[in-house]
C-alpha positions in Angstrom: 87.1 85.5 91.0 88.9 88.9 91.3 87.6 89.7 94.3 88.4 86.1 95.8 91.8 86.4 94.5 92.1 89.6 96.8 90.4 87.8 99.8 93.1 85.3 99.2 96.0 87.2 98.8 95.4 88.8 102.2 96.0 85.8 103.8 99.6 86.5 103.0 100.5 83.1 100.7 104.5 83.8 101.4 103.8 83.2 105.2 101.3 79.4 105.2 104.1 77.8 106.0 105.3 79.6 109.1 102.3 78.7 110.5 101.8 75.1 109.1 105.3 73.5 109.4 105.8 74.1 112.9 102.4 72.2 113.7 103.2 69.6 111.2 106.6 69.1 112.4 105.4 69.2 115.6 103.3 66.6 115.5 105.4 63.9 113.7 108.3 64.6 115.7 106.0 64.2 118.8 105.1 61.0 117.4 101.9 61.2 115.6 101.4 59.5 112.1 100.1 60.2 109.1 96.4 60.7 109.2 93.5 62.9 109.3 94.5 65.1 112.1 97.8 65.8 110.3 96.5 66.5 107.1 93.6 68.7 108.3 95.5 70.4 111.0 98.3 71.2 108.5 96.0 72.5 105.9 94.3 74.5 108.6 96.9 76.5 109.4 98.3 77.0 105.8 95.3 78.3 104.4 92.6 79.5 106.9 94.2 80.1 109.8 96.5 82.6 108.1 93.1 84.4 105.9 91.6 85.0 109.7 95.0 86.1 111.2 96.1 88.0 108.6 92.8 89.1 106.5 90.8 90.2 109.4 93.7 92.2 110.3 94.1 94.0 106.3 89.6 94.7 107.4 90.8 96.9 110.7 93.9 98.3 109.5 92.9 99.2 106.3 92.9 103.3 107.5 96.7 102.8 108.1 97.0 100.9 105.1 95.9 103.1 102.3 98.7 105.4 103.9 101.5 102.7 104.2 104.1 102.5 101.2 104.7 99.2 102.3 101.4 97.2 101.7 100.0 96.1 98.4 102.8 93.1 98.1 104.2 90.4 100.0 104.1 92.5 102.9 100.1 92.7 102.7 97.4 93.7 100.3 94.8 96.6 100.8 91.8 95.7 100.5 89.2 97.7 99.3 86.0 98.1 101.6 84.1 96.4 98.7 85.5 93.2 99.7 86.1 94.1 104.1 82.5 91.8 104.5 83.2 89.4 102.5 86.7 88.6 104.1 85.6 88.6 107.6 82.8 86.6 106.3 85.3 83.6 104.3 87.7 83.9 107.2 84.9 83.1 109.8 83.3 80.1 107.4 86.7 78.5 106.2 88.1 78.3 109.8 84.8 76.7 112.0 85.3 73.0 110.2 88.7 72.7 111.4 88.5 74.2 114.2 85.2 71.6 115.6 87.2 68.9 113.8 90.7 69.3 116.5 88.3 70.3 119.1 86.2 67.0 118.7 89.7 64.8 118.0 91.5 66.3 120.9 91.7 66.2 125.0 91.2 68.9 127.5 95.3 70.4 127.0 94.9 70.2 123.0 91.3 72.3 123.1 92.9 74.7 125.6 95.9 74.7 123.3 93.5 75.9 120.8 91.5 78.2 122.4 94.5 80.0 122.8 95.8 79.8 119.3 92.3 81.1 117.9 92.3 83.7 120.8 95.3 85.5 120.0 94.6 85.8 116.6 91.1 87.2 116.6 92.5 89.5 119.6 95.3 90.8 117.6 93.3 92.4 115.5 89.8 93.0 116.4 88.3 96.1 117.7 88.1 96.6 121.2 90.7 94.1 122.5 93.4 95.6 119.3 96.5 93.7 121.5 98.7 94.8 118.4 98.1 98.3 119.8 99.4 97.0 123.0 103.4 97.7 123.3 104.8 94.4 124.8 101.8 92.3 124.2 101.6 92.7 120.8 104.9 90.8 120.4 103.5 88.2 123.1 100.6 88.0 121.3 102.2 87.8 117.5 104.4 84.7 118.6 101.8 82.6 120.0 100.4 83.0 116.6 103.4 81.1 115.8 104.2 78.9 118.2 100.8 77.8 119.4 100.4 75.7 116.2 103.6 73.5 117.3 102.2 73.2 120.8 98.7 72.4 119.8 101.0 69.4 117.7 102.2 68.6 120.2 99.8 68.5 122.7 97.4 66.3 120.2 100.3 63.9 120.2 100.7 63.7 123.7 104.2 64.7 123.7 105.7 64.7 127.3 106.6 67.9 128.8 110.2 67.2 129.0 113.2 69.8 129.1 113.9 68.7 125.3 110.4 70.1 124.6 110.0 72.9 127.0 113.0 74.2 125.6 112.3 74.1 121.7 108.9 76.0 122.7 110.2 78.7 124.6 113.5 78.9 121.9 110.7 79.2 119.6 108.4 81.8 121.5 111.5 84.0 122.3 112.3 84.3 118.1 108.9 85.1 117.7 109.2 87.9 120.4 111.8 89.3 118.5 110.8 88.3 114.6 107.7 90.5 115.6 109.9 93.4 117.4 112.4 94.0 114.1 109.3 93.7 112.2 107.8 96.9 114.3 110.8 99.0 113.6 110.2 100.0 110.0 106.6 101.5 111.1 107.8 103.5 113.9 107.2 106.7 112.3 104.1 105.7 110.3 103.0 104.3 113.9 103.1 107.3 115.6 101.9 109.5 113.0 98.7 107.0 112.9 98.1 107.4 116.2 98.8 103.3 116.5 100.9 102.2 119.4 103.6 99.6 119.3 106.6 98.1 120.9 108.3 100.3 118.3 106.9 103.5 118.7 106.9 103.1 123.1 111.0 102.2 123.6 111.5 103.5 119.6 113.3 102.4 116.4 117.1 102.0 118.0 115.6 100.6 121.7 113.6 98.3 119.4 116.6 96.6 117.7 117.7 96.3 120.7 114.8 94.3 122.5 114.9 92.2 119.1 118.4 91.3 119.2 118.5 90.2 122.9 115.2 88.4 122.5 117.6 86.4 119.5 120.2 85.5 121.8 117.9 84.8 124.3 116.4 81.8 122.4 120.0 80.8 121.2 120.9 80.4 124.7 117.7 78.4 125.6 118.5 76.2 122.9 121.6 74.8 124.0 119.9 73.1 126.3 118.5 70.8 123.9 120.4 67.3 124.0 122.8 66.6 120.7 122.1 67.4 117.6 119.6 69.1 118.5 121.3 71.8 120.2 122.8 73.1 116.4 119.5 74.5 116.4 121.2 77.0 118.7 123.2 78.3 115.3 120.2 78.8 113.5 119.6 81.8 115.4 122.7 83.3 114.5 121.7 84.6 110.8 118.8 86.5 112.7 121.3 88.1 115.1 123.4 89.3 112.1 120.0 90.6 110.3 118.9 92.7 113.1 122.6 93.9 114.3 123.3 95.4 110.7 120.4 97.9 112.2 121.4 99.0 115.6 122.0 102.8 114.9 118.6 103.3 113.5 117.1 106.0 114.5 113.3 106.8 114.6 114.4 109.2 111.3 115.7 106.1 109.5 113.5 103.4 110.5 111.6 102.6 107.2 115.2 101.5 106.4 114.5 98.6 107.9 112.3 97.4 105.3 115.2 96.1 103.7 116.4 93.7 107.0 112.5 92.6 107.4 112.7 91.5 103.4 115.8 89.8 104.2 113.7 88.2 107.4 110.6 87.0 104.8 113.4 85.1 102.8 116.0 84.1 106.0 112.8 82.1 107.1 112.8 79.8 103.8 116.5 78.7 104.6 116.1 78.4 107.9 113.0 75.9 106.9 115.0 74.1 105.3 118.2 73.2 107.9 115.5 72.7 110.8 114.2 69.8 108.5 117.7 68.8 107.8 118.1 68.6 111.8 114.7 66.8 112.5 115.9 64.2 109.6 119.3 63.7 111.5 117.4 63.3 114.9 114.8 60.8 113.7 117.2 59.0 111.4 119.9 58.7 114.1 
């Protein structure tokens, strides 16, 4: 049981819901109802779906790891090797059910949708294709981890590609460009001495912030195009902005004080949570 209780915790259990509300909220809003593909679909990406995103990833990095002051809490577990099989092993077996299950339920743009999803995770992270080792791509690559779930919702809903949805999906892929660019700042140093490249340790800690913050106002900008009252999801943005902009004269010296914005970020993602739902209630209720 102590070993599974490591397995699980590498799955992260402060971050199942960044992956499973924006498919479940996807896919009600869209119009779906609720039934097996919600239910399985959200558990899918609350529990397994985060073990093979974020567990394989604790197998590969666990070199940089060991020599990381901040893993072995909510920010990640190190696992020890005893357990590196038995994690690629659960994350592999837990994830193939639900994965046939949508593929089987869904149309050609929903198992695309998917293949994606599944894709960028396992590419993250694996050896060989490493895309978080990729500056640029690796934030590319870390939102679709986020935003894919609400598209594949989406997609198995048969939600119309409309400017009201466009625009929540790229608002929602530009925050994760720049969620996952603040995130990179605090490893900069650690990064580079690792021999481990990043967005953070190419354009470095300061230019960083930077790319983060305009990424943020980017998707701020692209949600006021959503029709009333949707476009107050344009403010939500704004505690982000404030969160990164406390940190734009970092320097590579001082980037691990960052770690105190990104904990801030872990949290800001709770309340945030909760208006969105307060917005979607308003919408549907209206």
């Amino acid at each position: 049981m102590a070993l599974l209780g490591q397995v699980l915790a590498s799955s992260r259990p402060l971050s199942w819901v960044n992956t499973a509300y924006p498919f479940a909220a996807a896919y009600l809003l869209a119009g779906g109802g609720v039934d097996t593909v919600l239910v399985l679909g959200t558990f899918w990406f609350l529990v397994p779906y985060n073990l093979l995103m974020y567990g394989v990833n604790d197998v590969f990095d666990y070199e940089s790891d060991i020599r990381n002051p901040r893993k072995g809490g909510v920010e990640g577990v190190v696992l020890d090797r005893s357990v590196h099989r038995l994690t690629i092993a659960l994350a592999v077996l837990s994830n193939v059910p639900f994965v046939v299950y949508l593929l089987a339920v869904g149309d050609g743009l929903s198992r695309v949708v998917l293949a994606v999803s599944v894709f960028a995770v396992v590419a993250y992270s694996a050896p060989v294709l490493r895309f978080k080792e990729r500056p640029f791509l690796d934030s590319l690559t870390s939102s679709t981890h986020f935003v894919s779930p609400a598209v594949l919702g989406l997609a198995l809903a048969d939600a119309p590609a409309d400017t009201t949805t466009v625009a929540a999906v790229v608002g929602f892929f530009l925050w994760g460009i720049g969620s996952h660019a603040f995130g990179a700042v605090q490893d900069v140093v650690a990064d580079r001495a690792g021999g481990i490249a990043s967005v953070g340790t190419v354009i470095g800690a300061r230019g960083t912030v930077w790319f983060a913050l305009g990424a943020y106002v980017a998707a701020g900008l692209v949600l006021l195009l959503l029709p009333w009252p949707g476009t107050l999801a344009a403010a939500l943005v704004l505690p982000y902005v404030a969160n990164v902009a406390a940190f734009v004269g970092v320097t590579d010296e001082t980037c691990e004080g960052a770690n105190a914005g990104w904990r801030r970020f872990l949290w800001l993602n709770y309340l945030t949570g909760f208006l969105v739902t307060q917005l979607f209630l308003w919408i549907t209720l209206r």
